[in-house]
C-alpha positions in Angstrom: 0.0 0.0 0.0 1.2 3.4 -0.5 1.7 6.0 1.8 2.0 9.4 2.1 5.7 10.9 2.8 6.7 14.6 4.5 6.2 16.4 0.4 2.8 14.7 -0.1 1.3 15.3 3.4 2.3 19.2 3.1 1.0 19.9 -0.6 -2.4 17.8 1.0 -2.4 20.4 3.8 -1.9 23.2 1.5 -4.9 22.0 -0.3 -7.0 21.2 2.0 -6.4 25.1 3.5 -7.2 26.1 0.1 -10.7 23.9 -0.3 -11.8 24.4 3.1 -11.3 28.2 2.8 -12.9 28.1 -0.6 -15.8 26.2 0.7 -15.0 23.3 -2.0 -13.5 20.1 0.1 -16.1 17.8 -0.9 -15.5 19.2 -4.2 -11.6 18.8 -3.9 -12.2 15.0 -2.7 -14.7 13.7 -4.9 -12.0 14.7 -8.0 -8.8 13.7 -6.1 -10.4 10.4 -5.4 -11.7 10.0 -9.0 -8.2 10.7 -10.5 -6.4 8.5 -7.9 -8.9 5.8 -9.3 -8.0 7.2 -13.2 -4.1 6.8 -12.1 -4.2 3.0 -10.6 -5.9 1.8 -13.9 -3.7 3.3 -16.0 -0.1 2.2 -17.2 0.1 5.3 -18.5 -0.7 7.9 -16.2 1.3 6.0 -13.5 3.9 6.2 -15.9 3.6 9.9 -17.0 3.8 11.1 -13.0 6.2 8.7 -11.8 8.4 8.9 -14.7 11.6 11.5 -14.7 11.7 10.9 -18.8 8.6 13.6 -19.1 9.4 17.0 -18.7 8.0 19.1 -16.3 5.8 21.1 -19.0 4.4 18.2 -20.7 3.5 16.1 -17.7 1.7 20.1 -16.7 -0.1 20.2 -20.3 -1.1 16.4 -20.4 -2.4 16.2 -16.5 -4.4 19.7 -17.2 -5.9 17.9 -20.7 -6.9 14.8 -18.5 -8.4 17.2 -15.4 -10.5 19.4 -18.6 -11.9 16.3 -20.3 -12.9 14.9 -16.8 -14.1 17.5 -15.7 -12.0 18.5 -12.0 -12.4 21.2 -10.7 -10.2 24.4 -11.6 -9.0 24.6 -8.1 -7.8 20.4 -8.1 -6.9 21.1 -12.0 -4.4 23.6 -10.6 -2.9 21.2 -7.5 -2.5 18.3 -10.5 -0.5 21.4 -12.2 1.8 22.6 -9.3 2.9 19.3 -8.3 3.7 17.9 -11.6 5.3 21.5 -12.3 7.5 21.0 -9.3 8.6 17.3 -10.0 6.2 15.9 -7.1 4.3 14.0 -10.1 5.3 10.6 -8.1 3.8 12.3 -4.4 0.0 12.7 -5.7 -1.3 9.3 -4.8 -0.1 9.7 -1.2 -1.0 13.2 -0.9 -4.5 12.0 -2.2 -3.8 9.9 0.8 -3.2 12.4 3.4 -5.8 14.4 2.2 -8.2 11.8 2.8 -7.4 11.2 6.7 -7.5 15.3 6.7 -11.3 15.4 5.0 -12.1 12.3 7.6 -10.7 13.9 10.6 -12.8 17.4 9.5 -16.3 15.5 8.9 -15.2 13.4 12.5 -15.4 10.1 10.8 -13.1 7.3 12.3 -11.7 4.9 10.4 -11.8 1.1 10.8 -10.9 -2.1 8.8 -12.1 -5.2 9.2 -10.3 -8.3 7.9 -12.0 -12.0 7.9 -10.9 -15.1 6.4 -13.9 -15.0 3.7 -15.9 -12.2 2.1 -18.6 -10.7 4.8 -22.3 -10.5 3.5 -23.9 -7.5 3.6 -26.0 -8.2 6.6 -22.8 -9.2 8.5 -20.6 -5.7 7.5 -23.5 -3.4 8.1 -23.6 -5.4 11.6 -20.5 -4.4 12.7 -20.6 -0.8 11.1 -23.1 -0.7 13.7 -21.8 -1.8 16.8 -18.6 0.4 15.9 -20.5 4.0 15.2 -22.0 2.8 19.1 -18.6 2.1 20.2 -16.6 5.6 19.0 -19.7 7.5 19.0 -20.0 8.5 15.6 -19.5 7.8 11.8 -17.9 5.1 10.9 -16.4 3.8 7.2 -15.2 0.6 7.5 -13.0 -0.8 4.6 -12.6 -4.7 4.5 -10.1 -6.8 3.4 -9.8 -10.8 3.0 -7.1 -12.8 5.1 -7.5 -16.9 4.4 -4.2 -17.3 7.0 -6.9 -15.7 9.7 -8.8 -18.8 9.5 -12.1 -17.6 11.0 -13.2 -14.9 12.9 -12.3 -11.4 12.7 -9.3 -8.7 13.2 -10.6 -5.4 13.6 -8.5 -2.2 13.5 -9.3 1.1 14.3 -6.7 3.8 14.8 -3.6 2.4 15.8 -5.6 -0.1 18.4 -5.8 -3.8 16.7 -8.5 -6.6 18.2 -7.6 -9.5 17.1 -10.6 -12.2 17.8 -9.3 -14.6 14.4 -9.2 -18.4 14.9 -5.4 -18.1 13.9 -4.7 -15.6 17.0 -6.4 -18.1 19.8 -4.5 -21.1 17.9 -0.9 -19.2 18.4 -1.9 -18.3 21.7 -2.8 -21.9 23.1 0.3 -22.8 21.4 2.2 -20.3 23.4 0.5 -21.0 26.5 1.0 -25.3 26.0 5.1 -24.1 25.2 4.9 -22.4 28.8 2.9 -25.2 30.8 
């Protein structure tokens, strides 16, 4: 997974200060998500930010086509603009990133993710986006991820705080409980 270094975190910040005073951060999001999800299904575009063969004005002309003919938003249009302008073409997935966990912390949603050893049904994820808005007293979005090595049950993380209730964990730990007997 990617994440978001020192550069991508501080041209976020800048444009989240921008949106927020503009009155635009859902705006802002809605695009940055959209080309994030442009630029991970595309060879190409991951190749024309990443890439040091481009130069600086064309990766500016091509990302300002792409934002036009998609339709962003002048003020994201621009962000695409500066950072590709000052070489930070490789930094915009992770300062998509760090501009998400900005908009989340604004709107006081917490995050969480859920990871079970088989796909959850519906019934079953909207279950525990329940008892989790109970638990941190508010909005929740809960992203979910498959883990067959979990075996059954369920490892839940929100924040930096991990519960681990998976069949896998209790097996290790009555393994390391028999090694101590």
């Amino acid at each position: 997974m990617t994440h978001a270094n020192e550069a991508a975190r501080r041209y976020a910040s800048a444009l989240f200060e921008l949106a927020q005073d503009k009155g635009d951060l859902a705006n802002v999001h809605k695009d940055f998500k959209a080309f994030v999800e442009l630029a991970t299904g595309s060879e190409d575009l991951t190749r024309l930010l990443e890439s040091p063969a481009f130069a600086r004005e064309d990766k500016v002309k091509a990302l300002a086509e792409l934002a036009k003919k998609a339709g962003f938003g002048a003020l994201f249009a621009k962000f695409l603009g500066t950072m590709a302008q000052n070489g930070r073409g490789r930094d915009v997935i992770g300062a998509q990133l760090a501009f998400d966990e900005l908009y989340a912390k604004q709107r006081g949603v917490k995050r969480a993710v859920v990871r079970t050893a088989r796909d959850m049904t519906g019934a079953e994820r909207q279950r525990i986006e329940s008892i989790l808005a109970k638990a941190v007293g508010g909005e929740v979005e809960l992203t979910s991820e498959v883990d067959p090595s979990l075996i059954g049950g369920v490892q839940l993380r929100i924040g930096s705080q991990l519960i681990d209730a998976s069949l896998a964990a209790k097996l290790e730990r009555m393994n390391t409980a028999m090694k101590g007997a």
